[in-house]
C-alpha positions as CSV (number, residue, x, y, z in Angstrom):
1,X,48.2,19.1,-16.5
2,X,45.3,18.1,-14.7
3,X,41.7,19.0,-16.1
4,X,38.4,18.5,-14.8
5,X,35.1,16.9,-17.2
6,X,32.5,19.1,-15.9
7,X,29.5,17.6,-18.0
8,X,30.6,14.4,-16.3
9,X,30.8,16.3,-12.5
10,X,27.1,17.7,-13.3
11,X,25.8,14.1,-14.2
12,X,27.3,12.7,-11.2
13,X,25.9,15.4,-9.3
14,X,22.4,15.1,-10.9
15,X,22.9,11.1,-10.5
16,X,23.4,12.2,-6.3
17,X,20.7,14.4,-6.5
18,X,17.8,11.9,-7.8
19,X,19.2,9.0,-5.5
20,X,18.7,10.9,-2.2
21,X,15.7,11.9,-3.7
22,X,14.5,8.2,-4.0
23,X,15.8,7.0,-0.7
24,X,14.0,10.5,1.3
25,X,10.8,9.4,-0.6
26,X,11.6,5.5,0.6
27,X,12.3,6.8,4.1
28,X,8.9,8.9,4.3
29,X,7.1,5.8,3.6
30,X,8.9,3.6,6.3
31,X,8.3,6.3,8.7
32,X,4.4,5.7,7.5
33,X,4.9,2.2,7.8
34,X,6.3,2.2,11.1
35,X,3.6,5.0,12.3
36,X,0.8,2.8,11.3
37,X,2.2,0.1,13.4
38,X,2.5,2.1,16.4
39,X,-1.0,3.8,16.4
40,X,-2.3,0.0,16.4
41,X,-1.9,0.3,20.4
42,X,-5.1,-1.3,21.3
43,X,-5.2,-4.0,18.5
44,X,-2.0,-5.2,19.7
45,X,-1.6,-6.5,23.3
46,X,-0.2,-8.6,25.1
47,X,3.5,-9.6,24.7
48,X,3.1,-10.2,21.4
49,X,2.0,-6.8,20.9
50,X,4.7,-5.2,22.7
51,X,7.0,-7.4,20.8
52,X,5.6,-6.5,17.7
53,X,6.1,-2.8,18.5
């Protein structure tokens, strides 16, 4: 007969839980990142600027 560890299912859950925590708070300050490039429209130009972006 099969059983099934639940304090071991709930820590794996919790584990999930605080890792797509991290990586949503890691994505929110790429996004940042990546808006701060773009609104740099008129310091970059040329085609090194539109590389860049």
């Amino acid at each position: 007969m099969k059983t099934l560890d639940v304090h071991a299912l709930h820590h794996a859950i919790d584990q999930t839980l605080e890792q797509l925590k991290k990586q949503s708070e890691e994505i929110a300050n790429l996004k940042k990142s990546v808006d701060g490039i773009t609104a740099l429209d008129d310091a970059l130009k040329g085609k090194g600027g539109d590389a860049i972006r």
